[in-house]
VOKOL-446169 format. One record per residue (C-alpha): residue number from 1; residue in three letters; x, y, z. Coordinates in steps of 0.05 Angstrom, whole numbers. Example, Ala and Ser with C-alpha at 12.3 -4.5 7.8 and 13.67 -1.06 7.14 Angstrom:
BEGIN
(node 1, ALA, (246, -90, 156))
(node 2, SER, (273, -21, 143))
This chain:
BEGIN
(node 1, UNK, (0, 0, 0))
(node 2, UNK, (29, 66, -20))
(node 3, UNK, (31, 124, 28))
(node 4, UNK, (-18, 165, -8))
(node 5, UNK, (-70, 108, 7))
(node 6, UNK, (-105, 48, -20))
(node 7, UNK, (-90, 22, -87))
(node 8, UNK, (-136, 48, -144))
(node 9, UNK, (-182, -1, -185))
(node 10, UNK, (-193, 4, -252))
(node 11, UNK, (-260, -11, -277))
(node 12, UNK, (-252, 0, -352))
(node 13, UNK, (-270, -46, -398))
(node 14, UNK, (-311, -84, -345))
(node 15, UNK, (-336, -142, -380))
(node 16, UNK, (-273, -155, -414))
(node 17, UNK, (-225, -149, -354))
(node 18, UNK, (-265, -185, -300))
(node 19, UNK, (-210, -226, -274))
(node 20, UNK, (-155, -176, -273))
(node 21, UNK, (-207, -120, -236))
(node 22, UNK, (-222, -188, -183))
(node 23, UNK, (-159, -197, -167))
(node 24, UNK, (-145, -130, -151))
(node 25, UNK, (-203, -121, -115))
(node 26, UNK, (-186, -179, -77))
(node 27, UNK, (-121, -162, -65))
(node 28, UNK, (-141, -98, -36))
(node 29, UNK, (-205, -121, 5))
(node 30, UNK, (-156, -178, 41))
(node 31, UNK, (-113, -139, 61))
(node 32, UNK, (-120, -71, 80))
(node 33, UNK, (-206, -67, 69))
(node 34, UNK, (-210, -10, 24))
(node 35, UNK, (-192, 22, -41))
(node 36, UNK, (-208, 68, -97))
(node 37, UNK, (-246, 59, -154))
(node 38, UNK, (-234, 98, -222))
(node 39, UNK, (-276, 96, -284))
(node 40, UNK, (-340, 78, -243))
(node 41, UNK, (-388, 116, -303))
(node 42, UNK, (-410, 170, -245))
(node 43, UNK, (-416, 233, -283))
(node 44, UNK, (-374, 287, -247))
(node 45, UNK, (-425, 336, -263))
(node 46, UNK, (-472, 293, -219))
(node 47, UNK, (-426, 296, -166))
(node 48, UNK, (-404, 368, -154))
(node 49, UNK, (-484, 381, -159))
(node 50, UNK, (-496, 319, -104))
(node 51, UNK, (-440, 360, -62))
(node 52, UNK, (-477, 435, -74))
(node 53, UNK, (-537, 406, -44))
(node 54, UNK, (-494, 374, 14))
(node 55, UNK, (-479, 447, 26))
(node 56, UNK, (-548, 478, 15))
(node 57, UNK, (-583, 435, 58))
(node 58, UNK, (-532, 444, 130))
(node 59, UNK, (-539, 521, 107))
(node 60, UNK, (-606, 520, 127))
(node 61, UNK, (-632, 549, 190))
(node 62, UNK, (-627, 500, 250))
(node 63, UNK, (-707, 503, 258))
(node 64, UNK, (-713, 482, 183))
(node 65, UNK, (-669, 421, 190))
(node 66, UNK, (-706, 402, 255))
(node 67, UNK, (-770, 394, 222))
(node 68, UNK, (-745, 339, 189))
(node 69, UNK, (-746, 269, 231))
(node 70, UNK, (-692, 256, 267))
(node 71, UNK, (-633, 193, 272))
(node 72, UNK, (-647, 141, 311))
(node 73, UNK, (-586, 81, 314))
(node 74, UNK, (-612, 50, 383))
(node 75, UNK, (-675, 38, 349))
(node 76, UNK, (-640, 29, 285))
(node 77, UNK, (-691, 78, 253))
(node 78, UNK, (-639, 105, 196))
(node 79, UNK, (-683, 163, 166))
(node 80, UNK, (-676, 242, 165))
(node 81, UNK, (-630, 289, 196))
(node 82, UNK, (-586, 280, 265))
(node 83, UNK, (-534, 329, 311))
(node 84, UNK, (-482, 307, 353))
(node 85, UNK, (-431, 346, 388))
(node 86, UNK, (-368, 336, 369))
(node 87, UNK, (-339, 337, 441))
(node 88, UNK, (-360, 372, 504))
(node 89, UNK, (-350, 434, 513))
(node 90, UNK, (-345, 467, 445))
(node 91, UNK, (-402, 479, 414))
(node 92, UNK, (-384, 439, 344))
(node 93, UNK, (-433, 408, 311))
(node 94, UNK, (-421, 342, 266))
(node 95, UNK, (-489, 342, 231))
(node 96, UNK, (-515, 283, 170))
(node 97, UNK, (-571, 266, 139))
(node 98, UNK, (-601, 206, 112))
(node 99, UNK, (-634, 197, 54))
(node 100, UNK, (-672, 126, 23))
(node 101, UNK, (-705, 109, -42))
(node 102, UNK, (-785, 124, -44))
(node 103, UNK, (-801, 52, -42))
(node 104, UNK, (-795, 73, 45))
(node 105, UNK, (-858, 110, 48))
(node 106, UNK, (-830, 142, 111))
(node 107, UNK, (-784, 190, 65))
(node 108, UNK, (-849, 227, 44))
(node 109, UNK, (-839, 263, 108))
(node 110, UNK, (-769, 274, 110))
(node 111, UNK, (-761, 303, 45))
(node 112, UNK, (-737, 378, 47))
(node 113, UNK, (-791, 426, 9))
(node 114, UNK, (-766, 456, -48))
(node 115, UNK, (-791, 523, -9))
(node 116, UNK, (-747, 500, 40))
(node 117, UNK, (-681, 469, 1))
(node 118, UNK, (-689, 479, -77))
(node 119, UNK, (-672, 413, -122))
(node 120, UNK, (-657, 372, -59))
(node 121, UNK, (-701, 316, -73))
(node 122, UNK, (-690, 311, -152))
(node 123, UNK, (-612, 312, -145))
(node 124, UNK, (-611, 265, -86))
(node 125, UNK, (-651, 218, -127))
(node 126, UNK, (-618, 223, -196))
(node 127, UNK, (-546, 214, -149))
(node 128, UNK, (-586, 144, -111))
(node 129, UNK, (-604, 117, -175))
(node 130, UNK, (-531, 117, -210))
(node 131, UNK, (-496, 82, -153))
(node 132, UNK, (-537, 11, -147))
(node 133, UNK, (-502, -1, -220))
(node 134, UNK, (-436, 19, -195))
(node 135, UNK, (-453, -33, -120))
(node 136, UNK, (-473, -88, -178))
(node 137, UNK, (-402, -99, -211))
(node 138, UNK, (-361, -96, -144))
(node 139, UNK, (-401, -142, -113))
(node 140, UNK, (-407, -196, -164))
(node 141, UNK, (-330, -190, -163))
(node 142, UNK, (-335, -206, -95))
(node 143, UNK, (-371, -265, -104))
(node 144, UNK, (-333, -291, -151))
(node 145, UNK, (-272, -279, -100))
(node 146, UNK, (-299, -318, -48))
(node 147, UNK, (-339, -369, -77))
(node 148, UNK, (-408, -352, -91))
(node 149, UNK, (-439, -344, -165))
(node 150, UNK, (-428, -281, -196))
(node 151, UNK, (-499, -254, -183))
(node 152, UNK, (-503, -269, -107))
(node 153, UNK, (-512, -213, -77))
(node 154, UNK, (-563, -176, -135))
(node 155, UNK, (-629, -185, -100))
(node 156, UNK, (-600, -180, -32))
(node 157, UNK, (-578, -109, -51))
(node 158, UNK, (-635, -89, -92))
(node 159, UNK, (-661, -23, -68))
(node 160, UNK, (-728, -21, -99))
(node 161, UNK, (-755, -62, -36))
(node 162, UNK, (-774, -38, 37))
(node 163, UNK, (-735, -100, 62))
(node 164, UNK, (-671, -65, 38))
(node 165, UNK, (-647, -4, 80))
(node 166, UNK, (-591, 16, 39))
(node 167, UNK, (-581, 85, 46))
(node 168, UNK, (-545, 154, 26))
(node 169, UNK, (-515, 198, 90))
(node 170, UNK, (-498, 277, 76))
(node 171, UNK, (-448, 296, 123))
(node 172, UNK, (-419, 366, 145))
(node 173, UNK, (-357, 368, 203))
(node 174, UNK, (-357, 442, 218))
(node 175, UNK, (-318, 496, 206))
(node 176, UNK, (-253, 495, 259))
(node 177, UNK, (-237, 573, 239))
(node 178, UNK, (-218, 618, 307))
(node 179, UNK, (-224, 548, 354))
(node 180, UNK, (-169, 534, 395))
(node 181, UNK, (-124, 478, 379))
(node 182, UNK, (-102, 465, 444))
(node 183, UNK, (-173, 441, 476))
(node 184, UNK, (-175, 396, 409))
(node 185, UNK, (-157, 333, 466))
(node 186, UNK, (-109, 273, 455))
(node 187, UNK, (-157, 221, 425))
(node 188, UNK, (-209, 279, 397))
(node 189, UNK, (-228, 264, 325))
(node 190, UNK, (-286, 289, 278))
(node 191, UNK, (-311, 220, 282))
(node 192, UNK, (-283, 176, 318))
(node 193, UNK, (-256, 97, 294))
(node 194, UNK, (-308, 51, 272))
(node 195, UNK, (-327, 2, 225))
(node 196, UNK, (-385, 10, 177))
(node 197, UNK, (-444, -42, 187))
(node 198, UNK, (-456, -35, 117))
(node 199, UNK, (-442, -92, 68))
(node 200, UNK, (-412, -41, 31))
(node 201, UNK, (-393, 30, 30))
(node 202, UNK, (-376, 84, -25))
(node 203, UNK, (-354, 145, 5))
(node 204, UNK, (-355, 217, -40))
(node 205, UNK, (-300, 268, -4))
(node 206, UNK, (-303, 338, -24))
(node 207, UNK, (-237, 354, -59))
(node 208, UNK, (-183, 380, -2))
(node 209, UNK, (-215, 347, 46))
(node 210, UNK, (-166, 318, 98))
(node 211, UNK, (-170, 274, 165))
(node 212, UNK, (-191, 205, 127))
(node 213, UNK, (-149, 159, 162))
(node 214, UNK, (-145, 81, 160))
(node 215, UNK, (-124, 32, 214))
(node 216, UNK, (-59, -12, 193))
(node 217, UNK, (-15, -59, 238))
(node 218, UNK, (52, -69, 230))
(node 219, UNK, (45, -110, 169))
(node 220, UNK, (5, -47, 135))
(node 221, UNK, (-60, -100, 138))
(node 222, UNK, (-131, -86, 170))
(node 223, UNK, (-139, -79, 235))
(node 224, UNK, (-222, -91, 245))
(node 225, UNK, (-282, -132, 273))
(node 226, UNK, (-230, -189, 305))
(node 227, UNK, (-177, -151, 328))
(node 228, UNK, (-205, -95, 359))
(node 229, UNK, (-184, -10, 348))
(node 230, UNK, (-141, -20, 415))
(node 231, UNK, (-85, -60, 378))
(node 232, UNK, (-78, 1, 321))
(node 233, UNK, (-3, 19, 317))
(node 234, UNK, (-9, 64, 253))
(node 235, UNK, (-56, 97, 218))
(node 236, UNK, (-49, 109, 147))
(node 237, UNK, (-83, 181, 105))
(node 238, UNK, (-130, 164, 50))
(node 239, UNK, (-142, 222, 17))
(node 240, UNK, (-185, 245, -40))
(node 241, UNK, (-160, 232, -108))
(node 242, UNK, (-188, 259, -161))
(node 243, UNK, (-246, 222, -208))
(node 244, UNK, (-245, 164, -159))
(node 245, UNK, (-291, 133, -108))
(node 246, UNK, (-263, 110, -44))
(node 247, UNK, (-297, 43, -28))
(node 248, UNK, (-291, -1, 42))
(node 249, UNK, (-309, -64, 64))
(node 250, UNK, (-368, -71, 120))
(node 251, UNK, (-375, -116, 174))
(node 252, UNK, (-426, -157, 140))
(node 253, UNK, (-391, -178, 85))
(node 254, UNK, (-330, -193, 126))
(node 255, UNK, (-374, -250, 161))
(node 256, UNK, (-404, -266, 98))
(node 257, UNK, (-330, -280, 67))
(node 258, UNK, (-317, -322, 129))
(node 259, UNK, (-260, -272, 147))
(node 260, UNK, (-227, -260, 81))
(node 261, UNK, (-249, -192, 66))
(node 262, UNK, (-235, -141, 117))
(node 263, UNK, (-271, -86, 153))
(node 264, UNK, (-222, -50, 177))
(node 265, UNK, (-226, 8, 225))
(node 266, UNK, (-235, 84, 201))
(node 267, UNK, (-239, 148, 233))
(node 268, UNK, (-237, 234, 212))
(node 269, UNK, (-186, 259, 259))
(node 270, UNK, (-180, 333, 266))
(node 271, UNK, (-133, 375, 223))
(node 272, UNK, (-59, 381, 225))
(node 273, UNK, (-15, 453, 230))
(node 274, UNK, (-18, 476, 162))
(node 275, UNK, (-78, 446, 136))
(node 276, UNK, (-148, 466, 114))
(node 277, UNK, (-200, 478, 173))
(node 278, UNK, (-259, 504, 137))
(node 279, UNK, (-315, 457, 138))
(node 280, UNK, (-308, 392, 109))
(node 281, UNK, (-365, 348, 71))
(node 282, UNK, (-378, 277, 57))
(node 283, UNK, (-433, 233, 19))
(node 284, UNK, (-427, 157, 40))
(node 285, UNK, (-481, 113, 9))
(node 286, UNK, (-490, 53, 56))
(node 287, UNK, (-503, -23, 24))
(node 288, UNK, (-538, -60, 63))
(node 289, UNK, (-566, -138, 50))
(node 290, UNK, (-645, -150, 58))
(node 291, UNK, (-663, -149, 130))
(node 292, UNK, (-677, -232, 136))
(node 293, UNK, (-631, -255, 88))
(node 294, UNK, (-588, -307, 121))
(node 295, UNK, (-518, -281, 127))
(node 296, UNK, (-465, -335, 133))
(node 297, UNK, (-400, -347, 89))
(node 298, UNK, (-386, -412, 35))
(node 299, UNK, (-348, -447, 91))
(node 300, UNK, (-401, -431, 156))
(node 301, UNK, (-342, -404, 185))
(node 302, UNK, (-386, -360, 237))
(node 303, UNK, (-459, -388, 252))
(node 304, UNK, (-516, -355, 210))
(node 305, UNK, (-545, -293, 227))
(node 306, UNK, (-585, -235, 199))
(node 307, UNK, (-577, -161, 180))
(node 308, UNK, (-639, -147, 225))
(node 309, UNK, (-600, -185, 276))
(node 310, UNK, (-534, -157, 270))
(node 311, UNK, (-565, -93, 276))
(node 312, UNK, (-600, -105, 345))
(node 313, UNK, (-527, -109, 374))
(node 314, UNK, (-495, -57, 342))
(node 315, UNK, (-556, -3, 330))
(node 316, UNK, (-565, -15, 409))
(node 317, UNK, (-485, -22, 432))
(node 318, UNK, (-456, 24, 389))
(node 319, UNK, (-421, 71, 435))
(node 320, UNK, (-392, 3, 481))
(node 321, UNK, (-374, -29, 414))
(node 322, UNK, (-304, 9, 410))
(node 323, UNK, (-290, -10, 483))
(node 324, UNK, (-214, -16, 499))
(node 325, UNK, (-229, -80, 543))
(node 326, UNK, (-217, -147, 497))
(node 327, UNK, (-279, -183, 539))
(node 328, UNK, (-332, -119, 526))
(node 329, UNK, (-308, -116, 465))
(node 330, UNK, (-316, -184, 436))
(node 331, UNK, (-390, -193, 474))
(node 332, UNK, (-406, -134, 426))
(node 333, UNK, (-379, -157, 359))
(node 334, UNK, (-431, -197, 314))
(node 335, UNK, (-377, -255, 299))
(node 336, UNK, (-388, -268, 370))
(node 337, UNK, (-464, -267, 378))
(node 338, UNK, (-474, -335, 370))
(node 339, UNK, (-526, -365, 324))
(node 340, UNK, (-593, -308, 328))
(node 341, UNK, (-662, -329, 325))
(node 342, UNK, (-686, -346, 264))
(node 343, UNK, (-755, -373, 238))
(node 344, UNK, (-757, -438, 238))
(node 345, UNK, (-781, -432, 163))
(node 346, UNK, (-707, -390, 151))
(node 347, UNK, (-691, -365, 81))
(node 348, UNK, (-652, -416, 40))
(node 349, UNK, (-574, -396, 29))
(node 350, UNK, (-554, -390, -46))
(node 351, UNK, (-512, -447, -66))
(node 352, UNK, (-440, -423, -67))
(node 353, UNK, (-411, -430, -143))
């Protein structure tokens, strides 16, 4: 891995280079979880107008934004606009907003008026609908990678269905003009280390945007879901590049690749001297699997479980999940759940390839 960040993926030519793009995908998913993707057939038109709206819709008033339903990840209610302080004591706000296809009849009331945010909903949903093609051709790579047929995961991603909760996420880290660096605390970060519980995610970064960083141990690999953030001895910039798409590996698909693909840890630290502090913006569109669709790997490596499942734990354990102690860590981590409870009917498991 280079010390600009993960390798870039060509996906030119996609039909004819299938097993060169799989192995590089594979390459980089096994190793250090994420990776860039150029030639994805993402107009950049479409995405500097995805990134005005970002913009437009945090400028609003706070009383605008708030009448707007509101995040819920105990309850796992993904929908609308949420506020969290960055830290005590400072008054920064990291704000996002979430965003489904119609097919969720709840988004009829968390749609921004065009009174209200002009163009919102039109560009959000010309942005949704060219990224399910993009999800398509990585993840029937990634089936082919770990031993499931090529087409796999294509109904358990589709989007036009209320048992999918896929999902785009607007986000704005404020402004850190006139604060003072010296209450930024050792440890404070924009967002602090994680992994996604997304199958998949494609992240948009505004260009200059810094503070992307990537957990890597000592062998420049992933550090995620069964090692824990505590063991991170490095952490490795992954900037924006230009015309690409930075793309990580969730939690889910980890299990579902019995271990082989990584979801490593991530975080937005704060800025370094000398770099930009204005505020910075992010889109992230979230791939997530059918809420019941069994989720276990070609070689049962883990015991079956669930998205709906999975999401229990870490919708309702999400601030414990990142605990430094190996024991609380682990009793939070969905490769140590144990087998969940599943209808007795179940949903059949494609037959791997």
């Amino acid at each position: 891995m280079s010390q600009t960040g993960p390798p870039i993926v060509d996906l030119s030519n996609f039909e004819e280079r299938k097993e060169e793009i799989t192995k590089e995908l594979m390459k980089a998913a096994t190793t250090i979880g994420f990776f860039y993707i150029t030639n994805h057939g993402i107009p950049q038109e479409l995405i500097d107008r995805a990134f005005a709206i970002n913009a437009r819709y945090f400028d609003q008033p706070a009383e605008v934004k708030a009448k707007y339903p509101s995040v819920d990840w105990g309850a796992v209610k993904l929908l609308g606009y949420e506020v969290n302080k960055m830290h005590e004591g400072d008054g920064l706000l990291h704000e996002s907003c979430i965003q489904k296809f119609p097919v969720h009849t709840d988004m009829e009331k968390i749609w921004p008026s065009e009174e209200d945010c002009p163009k919102f909903k039109d560009t959000t949903m010309e942005f949704m609908k060219a990224l399910p093609p993009v999800v398509d051709r990585i993840l029937s790579l990634f089936a082919r990678g770990i031993g499931f047929p090529e087409t796999f995961f294509k109904d358990i991603t589709d989007v036009q269905t209320t048992e999918n909760n896929s999902f785009l996420q607007y986000h704005k880290y404020p402004s850190l003009e006139g604060t003072d660096r010296d209450t930024w605390q050792e440890g404070v970060n924009r967002i602090t280390a994680h992994t996604d519980e997304s199958l998949m995610t494609l992240l948009f970064n505004s260009p200059g945007s810094v503070g992307l960083e990537l957990a890597a141990g000592r062998d420049g690999k992933a550090v995620g879901s069964e090692n824990g953030h505590y063991k991170v001895n490095n952490w490795t910039d992954c900037p924006p590049k230009p015309g690409c798409i930075t793309v990580n590996v969730g939690d889910p698909l980890q299990f579902w690749s019995d271990g082989v693909l990584k979801s490593n840890y991530h975080r937005v630290r704060m800025p370094k001297e000398g770099e930009p502090l204005d505020a910075r913006y992010s889109i992230g569109w979230f791939v997530w699997p059918k809420d019941n669709v069994l989720i276990q790997g070609p070689g049962k490596k883990y015991p079956p479980t669930t998205m709906k499942e999975f999401m229990k734990v870490k919708g309702q354990m999400y601030g414990n999940s990142f605990h430094p102690d190996p024991e609380i860590y682990m009793a939070n981590q969905h490769i140590a759940f144990g087998p969940p409870e599943i209808a007795a009917s179940g949903i059949p498991i494609p037959a791997a390839s």
